[in-house]
C-alpha positions in Angstrom: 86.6 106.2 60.7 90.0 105.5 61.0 92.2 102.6 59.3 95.4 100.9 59.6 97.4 98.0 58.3 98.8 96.0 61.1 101.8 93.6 60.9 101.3 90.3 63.3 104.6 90.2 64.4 104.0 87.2 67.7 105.5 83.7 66.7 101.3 81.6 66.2 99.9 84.1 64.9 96.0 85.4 65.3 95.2 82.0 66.8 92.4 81.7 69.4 93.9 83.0 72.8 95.2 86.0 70.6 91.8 86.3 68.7 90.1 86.1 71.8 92.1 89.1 73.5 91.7 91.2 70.1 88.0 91.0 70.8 87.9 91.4 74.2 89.8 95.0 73.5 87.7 95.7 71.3 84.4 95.0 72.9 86.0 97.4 75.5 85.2 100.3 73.0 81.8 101.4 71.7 83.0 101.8 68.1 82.4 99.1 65.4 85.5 97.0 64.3 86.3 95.5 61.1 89.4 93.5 60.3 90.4 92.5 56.5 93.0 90.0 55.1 93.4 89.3 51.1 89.7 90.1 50.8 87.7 88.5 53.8 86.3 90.6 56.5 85.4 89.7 59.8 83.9 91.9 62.9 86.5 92.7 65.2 84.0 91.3 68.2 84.1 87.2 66.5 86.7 85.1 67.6 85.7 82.7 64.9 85.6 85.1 62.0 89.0 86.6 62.6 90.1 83.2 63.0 88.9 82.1 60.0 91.0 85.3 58.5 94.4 82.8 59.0 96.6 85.6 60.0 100.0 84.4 60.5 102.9 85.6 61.8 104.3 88.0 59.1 100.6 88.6 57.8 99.2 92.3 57.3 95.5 92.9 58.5 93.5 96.3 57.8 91.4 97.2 60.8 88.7 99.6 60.5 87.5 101.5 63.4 83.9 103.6 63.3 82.8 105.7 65.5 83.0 108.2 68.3 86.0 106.4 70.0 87.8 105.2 66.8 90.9 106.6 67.0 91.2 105.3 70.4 89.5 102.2 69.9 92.3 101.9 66.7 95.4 102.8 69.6 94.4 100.2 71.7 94.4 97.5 69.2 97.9 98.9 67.5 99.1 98.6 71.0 98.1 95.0 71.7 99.4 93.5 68.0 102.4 95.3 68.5 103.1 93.7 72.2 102.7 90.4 70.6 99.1 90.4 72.2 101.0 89.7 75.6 102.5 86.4 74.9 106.4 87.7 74.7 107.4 85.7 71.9 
Protein backbone atom coordinates (compact mmCIF):
# COMPACT_ATOMS: atom_id res chain seq x y z
CA UNK A 1 0.00 0.00 0.00
CA UNK A 2 1.27 3.28 -0.46
CA UNK A 3 -0.16 6.74 0.88
CA UNK A 4 0.21 10.35 0.35
CA UNK A 5 -1.32 13.59 1.31
CA UNK A 6 -2.04 15.71 -1.63
CA UNK A 7 -2.50 19.49 -1.78
CA UNK A 8 -5.47 20.68 -4.41
CA UNK A 9 -3.73 23.39 -5.66
CA UNK A 10 -6.38 24.29 -9.14
CA UNK A 11 -8.57 27.46 -8.54
CA UNK A 12 -12.57 25.02 -8.11
CA UNK A 13 -11.28 22.65 -6.47
CA UNK A 14 -12.27 18.68 -6.66
CA UNK A 15 -15.48 19.66 -8.51
CA UNK A 16 -17.10 17.27 -10.97
CA UNK A 17 -14.93 17.60 -14.35
CA UNK A 18 -11.90 17.26 -11.93
CA UNK A 19 -13.58 14.37 -9.92
CA UNK A 20 -14.45 12.83 -12.96
CA UNK A 21 -10.75 12.76 -14.43
CA UNK A 22 -9.33 11.59 -10.89
CA UNK A 23 -11.49 8.50 -11.51
CA UNK A 24 -11.00 8.00 -14.85
CA UNK A 25 -6.98 7.78 -13.86
CA UNK A 26 -7.63 5.72 -11.54
CA UNK A 27 -9.81 3.20 -13.15
CA UNK A 28 -6.81 3.12 -15.51
CA UNK A 29 -4.97 1.04 -12.76
CA UNK A 30 -5.93 -2.25 -11.25
CA UNK A 31 -5.20 -1.22 -7.71
CA UNK A 32 -7.88 -0.12 -5.21
CA UNK A 33 -8.12 3.70 -4.42
CA UNK A 34 -9.15 5.41 -1.42
CA UNK A 35 -9.24 9.07 -0.88
CA UNK A 36 -9.80 10.77 2.79
CA UNK A 37 -10.55 14.36 3.97
CA UNK A 38 -11.26 15.36 7.86
CA UNK A 39 -12.51 11.78 8.36
CA UNK A 40 -14.74 10.79 5.27
CA UNK A 41 -13.54 8.23 2.81
CA UNK A 42 -14.56 7.79 -0.57
CA UNK A 43 -13.36 5.11 -3.41
CA UNK A 44 -11.15 6.73 -5.68
CA UNK A 45 -13.50 5.13 -8.78
CA UNK A 46 -17.05 7.50 -7.44
CA UNK A 47 -17.31 10.78 -8.72
CA UNK A 48 -20.03 11.30 -6.24
CA UNK A 49 -18.23 10.18 -3.20
CA UNK A 50 -15.10 12.24 -3.76
CA UNK A 51 -17.37 14.93 -4.43
CA UNK A 52 -19.20 14.72 -1.52
CA UNK A 53 -15.39 14.95 0.19
CA UNK A 54 -15.67 19.07 -0.62
CA UNK A 55 -12.11 19.43 -1.40
CA UNK A 56 -11.31 22.83 -2.10
CA UNK A 57 -8.64 24.57 -3.40
CA UNK A 58 -6.07 24.72 -0.50
CA UNK A 59 -7.56 21.37 0.95
CA UNK A 60 -5.21 18.19 1.83
CA UNK A 61 -6.62 14.71 0.70
CA UNK A 62 -4.87 11.31 1.82
CA UNK A 63 -4.97 8.79 -1.06
CA UNK A 64 -4.46 5.24 -0.45
CA UNK A 65 -3.29 3.03 -3.18
CA UNK A 66 -3.48 -1.05 -2.80
CA UNK A 67 -2.14 -3.32 -4.79
CA UNK A 68 0.26 -4.67 -7.35
CA UNK A 69 0.39 -1.27 -9.31
CA UNK A 70 0.19 1.11 -6.28
CA UNK A 71 2.99 2.97 -6.43
CA UNK A 72 2.26 3.69 -9.89
CA UNK A 73 -1.26 3.91 -9.65
CA UNK A 74 -0.20 6.62 -6.58
CA UNK A 75 2.36 8.60 -9.41
CA UNK A 76 -0.24 9.02 -11.77
CA UNK A 77 -2.66 10.56 -9.43
CA UNK A 78 0.24 12.99 -7.78
CA UNK A 79 0.88 13.91 -11.28
CA UNK A 80 -2.72 14.88 -12.29
CA UNK A 81 -3.41 17.06 -8.81
CA UNK A 82 -0.34 18.65 -9.16
CA UNK A 83 -1.04 19.74 -13.03
CA UNK A 84 -4.15 21.31 -11.71
CA UNK A 85 -5.98 18.16 -13.19
CA UNK A 86 -5.34 19.89 -16.70
CA UNK A 87 -7.39 22.97 -16.33
CA UNK A 88 -4.23 25.58 -16.15
CA UNK A 89 -5.59 27.62 -13.51
Amino acid sequence: MVERVLKIVNEKGLHARASAKFVEVAEGFKSRVTVSKDGMDASGDSIMGLLMLAASRGTSINVKTDGDDAEAAMEALDALVADKFGEGF
